[in-house]
Biopython code that builds the backbone (N, CA, C, O; Angstrom):
import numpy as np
from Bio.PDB.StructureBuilder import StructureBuilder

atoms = [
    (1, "UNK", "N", (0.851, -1.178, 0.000)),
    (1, "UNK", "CA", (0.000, 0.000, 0.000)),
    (1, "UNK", "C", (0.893, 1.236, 0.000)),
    (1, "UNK", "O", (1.658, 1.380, 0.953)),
    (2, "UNK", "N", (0.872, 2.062, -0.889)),
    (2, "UNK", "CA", (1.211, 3.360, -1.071)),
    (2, "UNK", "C", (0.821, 4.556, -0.482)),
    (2, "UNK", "O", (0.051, 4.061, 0.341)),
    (3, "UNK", "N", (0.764, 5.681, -0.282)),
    (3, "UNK", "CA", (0.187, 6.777, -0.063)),
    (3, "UNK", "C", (1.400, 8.232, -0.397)),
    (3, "UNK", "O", (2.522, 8.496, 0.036)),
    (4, "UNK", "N", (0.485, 8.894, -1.355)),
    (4, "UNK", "CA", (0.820, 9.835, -1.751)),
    (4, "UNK", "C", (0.535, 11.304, -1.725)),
    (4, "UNK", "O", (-0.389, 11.407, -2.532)),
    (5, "UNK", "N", (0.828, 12.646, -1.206)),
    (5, "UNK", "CA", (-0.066, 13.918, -1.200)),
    (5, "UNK", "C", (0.386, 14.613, -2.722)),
    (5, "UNK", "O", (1.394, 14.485, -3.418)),
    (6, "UNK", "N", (-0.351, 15.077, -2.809)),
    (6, "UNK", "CA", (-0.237, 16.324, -4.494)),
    (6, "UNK", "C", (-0.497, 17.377, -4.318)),
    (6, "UNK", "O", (-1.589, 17.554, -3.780)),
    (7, "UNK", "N", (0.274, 18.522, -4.639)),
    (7, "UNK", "CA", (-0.695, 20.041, -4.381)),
    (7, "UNK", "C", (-1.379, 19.859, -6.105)),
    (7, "UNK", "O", (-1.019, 19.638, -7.261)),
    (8, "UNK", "N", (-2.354, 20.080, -5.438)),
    (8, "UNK", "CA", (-3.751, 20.525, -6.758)),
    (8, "UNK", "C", (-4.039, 21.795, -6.884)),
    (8, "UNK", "O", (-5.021, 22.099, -6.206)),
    (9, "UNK", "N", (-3.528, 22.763, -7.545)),
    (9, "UNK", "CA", (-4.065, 24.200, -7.484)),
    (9, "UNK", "C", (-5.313, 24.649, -7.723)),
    (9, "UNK", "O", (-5.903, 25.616, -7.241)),
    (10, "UNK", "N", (-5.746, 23.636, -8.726)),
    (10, "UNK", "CA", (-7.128, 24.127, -9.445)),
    (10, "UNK", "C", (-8.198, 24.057, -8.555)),
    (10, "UNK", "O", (-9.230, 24.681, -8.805)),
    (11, "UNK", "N", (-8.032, 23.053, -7.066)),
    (11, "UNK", "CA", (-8.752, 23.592, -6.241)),
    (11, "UNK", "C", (-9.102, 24.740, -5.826)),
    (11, "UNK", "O", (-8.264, 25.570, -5.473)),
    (12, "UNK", "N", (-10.607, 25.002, -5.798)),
    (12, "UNK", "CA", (-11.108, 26.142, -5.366)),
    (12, "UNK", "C", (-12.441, 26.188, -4.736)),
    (12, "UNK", "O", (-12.843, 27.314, -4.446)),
    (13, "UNK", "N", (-13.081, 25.345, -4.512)),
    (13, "UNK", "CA", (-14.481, 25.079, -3.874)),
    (13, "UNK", "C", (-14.747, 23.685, -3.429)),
    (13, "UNK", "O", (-14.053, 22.757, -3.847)),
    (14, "UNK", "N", (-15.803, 23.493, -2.531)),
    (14, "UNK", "CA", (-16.250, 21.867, -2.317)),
    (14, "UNK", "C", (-16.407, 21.159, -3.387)),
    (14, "UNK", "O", (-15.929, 20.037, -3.548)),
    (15, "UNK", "N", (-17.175, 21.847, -4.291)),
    (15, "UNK", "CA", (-17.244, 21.035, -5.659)),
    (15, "UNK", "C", (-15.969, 20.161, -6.348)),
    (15, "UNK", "O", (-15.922, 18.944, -6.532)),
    (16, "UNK", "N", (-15.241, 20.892, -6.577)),
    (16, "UNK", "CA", (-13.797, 20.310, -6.931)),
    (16, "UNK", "C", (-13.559, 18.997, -5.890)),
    (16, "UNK", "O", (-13.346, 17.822, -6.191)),
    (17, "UNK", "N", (-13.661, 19.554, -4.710)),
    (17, "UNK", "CA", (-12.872, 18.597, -3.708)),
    (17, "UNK", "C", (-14.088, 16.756, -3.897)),
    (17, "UNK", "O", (-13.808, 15.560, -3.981)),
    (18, "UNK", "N", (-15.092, 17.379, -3.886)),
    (18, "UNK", "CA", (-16.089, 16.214, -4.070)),
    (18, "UNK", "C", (-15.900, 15.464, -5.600)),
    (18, "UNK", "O", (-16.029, 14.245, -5.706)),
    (19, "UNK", "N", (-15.587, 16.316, -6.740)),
    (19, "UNK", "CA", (-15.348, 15.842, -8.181)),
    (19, "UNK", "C", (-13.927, 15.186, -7.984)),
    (19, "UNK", "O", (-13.988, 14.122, -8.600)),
    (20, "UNK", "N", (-12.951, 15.288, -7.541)),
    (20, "UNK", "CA", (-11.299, 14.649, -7.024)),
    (20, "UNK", "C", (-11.579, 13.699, -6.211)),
    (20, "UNK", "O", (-10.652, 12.888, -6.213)),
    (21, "UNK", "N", (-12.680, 13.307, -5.288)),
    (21, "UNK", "CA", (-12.739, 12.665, -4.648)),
    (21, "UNK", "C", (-13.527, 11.061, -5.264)),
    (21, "UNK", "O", (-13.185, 9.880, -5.326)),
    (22, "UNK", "N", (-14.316, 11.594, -5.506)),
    (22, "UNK", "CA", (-15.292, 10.712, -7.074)),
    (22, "UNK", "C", (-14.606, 10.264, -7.591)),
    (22, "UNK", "O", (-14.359, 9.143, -7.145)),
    (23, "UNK", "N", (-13.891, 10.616, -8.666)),
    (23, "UNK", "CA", (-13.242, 9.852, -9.839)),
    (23, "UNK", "C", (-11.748, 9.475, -9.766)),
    (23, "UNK", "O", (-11.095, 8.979, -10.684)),
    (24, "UNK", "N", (-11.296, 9.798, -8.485)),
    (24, "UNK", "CA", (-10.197, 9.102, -8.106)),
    (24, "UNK", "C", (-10.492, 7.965, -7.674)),
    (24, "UNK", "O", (-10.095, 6.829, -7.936)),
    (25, "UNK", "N", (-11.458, 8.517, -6.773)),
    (25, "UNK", "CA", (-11.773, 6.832, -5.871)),
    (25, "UNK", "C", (-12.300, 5.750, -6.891)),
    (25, "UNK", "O", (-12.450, 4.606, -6.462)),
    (26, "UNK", "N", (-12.590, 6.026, -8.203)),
    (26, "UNK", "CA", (-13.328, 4.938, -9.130)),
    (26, "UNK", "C", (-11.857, 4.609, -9.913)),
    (26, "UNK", "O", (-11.988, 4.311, -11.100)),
    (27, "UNK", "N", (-10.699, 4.627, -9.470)),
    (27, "UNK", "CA", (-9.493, 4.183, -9.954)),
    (27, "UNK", "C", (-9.703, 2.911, -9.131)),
    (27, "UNK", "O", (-10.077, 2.888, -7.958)),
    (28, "UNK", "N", (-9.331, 1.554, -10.120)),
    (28, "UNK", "CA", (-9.204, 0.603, -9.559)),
    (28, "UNK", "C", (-7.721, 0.455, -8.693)),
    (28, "UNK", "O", (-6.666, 0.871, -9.173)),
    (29, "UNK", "N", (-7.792, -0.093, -7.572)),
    (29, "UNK", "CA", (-6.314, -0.040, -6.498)),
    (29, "UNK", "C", (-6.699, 1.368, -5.557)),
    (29, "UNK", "O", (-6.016, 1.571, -4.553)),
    (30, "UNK", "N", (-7.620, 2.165, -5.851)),
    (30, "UNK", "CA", (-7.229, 3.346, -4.903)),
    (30, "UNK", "C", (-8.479, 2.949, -3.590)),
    (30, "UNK", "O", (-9.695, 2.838, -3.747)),
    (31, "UNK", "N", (-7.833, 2.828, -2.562)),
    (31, "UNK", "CA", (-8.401, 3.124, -1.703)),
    (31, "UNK", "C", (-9.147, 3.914, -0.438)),
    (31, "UNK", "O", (-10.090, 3.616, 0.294)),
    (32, "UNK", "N", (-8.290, 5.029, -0.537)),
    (32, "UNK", "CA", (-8.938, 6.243, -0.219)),
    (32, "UNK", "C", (-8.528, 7.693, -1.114)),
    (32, "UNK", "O", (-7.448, 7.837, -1.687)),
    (33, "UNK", "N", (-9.368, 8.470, -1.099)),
    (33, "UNK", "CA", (-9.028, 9.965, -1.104)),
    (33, "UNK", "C", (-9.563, 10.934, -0.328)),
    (33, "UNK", "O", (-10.692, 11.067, 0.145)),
    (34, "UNK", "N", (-8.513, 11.637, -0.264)),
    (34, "UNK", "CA", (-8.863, 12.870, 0.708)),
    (34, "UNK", "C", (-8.166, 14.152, -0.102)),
    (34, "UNK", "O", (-6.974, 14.164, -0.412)),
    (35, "UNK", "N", (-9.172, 15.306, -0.415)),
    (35, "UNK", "CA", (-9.236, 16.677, -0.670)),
    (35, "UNK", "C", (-9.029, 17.313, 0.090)),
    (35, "UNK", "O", (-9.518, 16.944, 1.158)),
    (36, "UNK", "N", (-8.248, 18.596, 0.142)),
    (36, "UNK", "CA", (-8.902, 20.082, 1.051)),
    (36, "UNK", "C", (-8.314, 21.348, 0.257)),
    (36, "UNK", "O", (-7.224, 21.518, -0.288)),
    (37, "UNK", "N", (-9.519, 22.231, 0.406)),
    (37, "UNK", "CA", (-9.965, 23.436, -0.558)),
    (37, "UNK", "C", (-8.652, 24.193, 0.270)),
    (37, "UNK", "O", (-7.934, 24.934, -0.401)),
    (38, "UNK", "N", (-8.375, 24.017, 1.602)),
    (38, "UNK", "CA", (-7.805, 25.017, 1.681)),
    (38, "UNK", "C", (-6.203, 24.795, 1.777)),
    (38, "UNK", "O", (-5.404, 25.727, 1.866)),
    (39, "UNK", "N", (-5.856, 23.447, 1.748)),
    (39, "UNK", "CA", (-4.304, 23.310, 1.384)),
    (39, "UNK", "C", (-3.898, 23.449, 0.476)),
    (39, "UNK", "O", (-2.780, 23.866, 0.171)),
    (40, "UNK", "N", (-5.358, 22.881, -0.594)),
    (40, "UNK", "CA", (-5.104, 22.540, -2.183)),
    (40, "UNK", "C", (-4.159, 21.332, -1.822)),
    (40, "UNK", "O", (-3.008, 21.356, -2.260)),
    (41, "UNK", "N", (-4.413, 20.701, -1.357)),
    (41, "UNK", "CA", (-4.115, 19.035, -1.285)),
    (41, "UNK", "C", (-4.318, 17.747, -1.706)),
    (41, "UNK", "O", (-5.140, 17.513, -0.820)),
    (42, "UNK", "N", (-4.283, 17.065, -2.104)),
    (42, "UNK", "CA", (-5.030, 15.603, -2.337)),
    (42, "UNK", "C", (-3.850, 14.666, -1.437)),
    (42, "UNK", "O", (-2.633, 14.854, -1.432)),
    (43, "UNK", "N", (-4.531, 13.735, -0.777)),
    (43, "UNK", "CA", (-3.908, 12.904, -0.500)),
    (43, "UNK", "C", (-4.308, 11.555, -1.265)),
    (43, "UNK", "O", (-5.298, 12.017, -1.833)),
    (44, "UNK", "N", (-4.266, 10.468, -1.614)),
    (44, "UNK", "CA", (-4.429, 9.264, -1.951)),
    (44, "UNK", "C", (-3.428, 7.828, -1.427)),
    (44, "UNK", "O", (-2.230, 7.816, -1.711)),
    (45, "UNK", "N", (-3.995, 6.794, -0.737)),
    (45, "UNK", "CA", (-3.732, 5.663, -0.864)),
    (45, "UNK", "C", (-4.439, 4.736, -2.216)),
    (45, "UNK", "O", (-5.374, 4.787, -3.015)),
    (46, "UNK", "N", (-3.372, 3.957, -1.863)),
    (46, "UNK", "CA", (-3.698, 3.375, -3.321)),
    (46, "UNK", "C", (-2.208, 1.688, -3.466)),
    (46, "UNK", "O", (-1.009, 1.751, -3.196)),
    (47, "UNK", "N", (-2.920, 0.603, -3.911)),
    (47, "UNK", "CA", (-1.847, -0.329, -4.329)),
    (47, "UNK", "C", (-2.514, -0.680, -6.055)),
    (47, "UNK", "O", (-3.445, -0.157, -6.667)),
    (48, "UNK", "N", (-1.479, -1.871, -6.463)),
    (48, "UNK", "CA", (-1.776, -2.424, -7.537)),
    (48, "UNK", "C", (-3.296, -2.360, -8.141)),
    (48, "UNK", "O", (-4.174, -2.569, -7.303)),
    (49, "UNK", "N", (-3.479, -2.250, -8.706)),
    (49, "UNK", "CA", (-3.217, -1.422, -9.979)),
    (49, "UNK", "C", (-2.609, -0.246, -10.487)),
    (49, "UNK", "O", (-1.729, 0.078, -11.284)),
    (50, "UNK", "N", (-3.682, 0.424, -9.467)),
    (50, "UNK", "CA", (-3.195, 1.743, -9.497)),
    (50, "UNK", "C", (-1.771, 2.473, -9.212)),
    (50, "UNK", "O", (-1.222, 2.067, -8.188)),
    (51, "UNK", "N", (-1.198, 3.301, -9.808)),
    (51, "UNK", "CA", (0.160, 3.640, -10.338)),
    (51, "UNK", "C", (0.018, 5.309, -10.209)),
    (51, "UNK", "O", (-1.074, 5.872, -10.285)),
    (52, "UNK", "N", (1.364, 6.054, -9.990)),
    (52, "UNK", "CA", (0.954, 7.373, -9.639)),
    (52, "UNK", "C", (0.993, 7.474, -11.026)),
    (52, "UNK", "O", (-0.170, 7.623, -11.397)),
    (53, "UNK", "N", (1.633, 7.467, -11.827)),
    (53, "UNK", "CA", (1.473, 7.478, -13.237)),
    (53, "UNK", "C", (-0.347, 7.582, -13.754)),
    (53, "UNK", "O", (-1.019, 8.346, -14.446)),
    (54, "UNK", "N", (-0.525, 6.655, -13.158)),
    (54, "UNK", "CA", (-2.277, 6.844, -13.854)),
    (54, "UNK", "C", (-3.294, 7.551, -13.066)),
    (54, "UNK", "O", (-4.385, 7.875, -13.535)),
    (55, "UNK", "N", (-2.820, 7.849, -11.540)),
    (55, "UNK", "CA", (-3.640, 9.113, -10.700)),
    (55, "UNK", "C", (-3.459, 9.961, -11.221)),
    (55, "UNK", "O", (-4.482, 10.495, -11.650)),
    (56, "UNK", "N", (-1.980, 10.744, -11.585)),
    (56, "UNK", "CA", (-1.319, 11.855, -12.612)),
    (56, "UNK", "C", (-2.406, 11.694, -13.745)),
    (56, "UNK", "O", (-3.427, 12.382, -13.765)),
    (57, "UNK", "N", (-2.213, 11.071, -14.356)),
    (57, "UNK", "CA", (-2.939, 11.370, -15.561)),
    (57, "UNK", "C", (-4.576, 11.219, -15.413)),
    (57, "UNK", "O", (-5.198, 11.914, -16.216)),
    (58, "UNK", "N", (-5.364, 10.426, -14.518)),
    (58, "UNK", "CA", (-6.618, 10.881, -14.217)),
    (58, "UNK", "C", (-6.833, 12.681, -14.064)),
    (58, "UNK", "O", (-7.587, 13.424, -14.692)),
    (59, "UNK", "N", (-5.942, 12.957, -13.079)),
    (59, "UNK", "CA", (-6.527, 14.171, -12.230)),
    (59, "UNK", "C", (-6.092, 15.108, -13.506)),
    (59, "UNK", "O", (-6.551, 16.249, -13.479)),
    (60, "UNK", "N", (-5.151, 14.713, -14.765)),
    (60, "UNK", "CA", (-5.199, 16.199, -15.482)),
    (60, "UNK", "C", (-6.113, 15.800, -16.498)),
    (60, "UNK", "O", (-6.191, 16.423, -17.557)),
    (61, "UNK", "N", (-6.977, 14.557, -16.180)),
    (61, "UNK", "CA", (-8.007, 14.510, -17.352)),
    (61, "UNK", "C", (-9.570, 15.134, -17.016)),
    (61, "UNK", "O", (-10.542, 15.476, -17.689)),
    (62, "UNK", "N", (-9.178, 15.066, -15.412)),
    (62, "UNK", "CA", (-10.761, 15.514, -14.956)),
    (62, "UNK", "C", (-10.468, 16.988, -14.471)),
    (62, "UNK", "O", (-11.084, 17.476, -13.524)),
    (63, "UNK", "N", (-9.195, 17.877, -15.387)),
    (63, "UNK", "CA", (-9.091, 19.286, -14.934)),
    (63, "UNK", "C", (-8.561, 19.737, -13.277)),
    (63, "UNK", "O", (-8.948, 20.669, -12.574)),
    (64, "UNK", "N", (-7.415, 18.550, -12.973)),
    (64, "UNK", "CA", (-6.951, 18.683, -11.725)),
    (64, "UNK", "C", (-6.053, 18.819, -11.796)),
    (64, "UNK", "O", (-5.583, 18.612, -10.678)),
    (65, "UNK", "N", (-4.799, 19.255, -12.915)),
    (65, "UNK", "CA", (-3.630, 18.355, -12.836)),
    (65, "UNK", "C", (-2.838, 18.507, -11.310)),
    (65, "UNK", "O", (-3.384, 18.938, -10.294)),
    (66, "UNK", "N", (-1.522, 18.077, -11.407)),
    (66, "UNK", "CA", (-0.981, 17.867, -10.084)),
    (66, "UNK", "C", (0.086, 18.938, -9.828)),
    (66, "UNK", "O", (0.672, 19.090, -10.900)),
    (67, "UNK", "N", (0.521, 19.617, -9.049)),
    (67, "UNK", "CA", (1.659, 20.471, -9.844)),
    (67, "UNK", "C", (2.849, 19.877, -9.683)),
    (67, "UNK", "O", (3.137, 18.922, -8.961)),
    (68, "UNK", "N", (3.580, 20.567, -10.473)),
    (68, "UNK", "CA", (5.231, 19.985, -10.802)),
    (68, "UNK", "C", (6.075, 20.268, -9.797)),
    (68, "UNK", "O", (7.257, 19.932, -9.869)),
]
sb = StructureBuilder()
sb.init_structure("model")
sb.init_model(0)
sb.init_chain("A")
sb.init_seg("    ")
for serial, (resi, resn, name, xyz) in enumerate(atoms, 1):
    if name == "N":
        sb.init_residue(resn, " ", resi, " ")
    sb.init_atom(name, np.array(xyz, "f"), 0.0, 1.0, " ", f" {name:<3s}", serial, name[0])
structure = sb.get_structure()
């Protein structure tokens, strides 16, 4: 089991944090996520399957990317 944090900038409201939270968690291997509007954070656990490689590329497909 892994666990990883990301600053997400594009956070800016609950909405976001609830939309990051959704479609991460429908990554197969991820087992939790956690948002906050006001760190601009994501945290995620996560094993096999799931790969930061393919959280990365979820979150800049659903307009989250991760920053560099």
């Amino acid at each position: 089991m892994s666990t990883v944090t990301y600053s997400v900038p594009n956070i800016s409201c609950g909405h976001c944090v609830h939309t990051i939270q959704t479609e991460v968690a429908d990554l197969a291997g991820v087992k939790s996520v956690k948002a906050d509007v006001t760190t601009k954070k994501v945290e995620i656990v996560f094993e096999m399957p799931a790969t930061e490689e393919k959280i990365k590329a979820l979150m800049a497909e659903i307009n989250y990317p991760v920053a560099a």
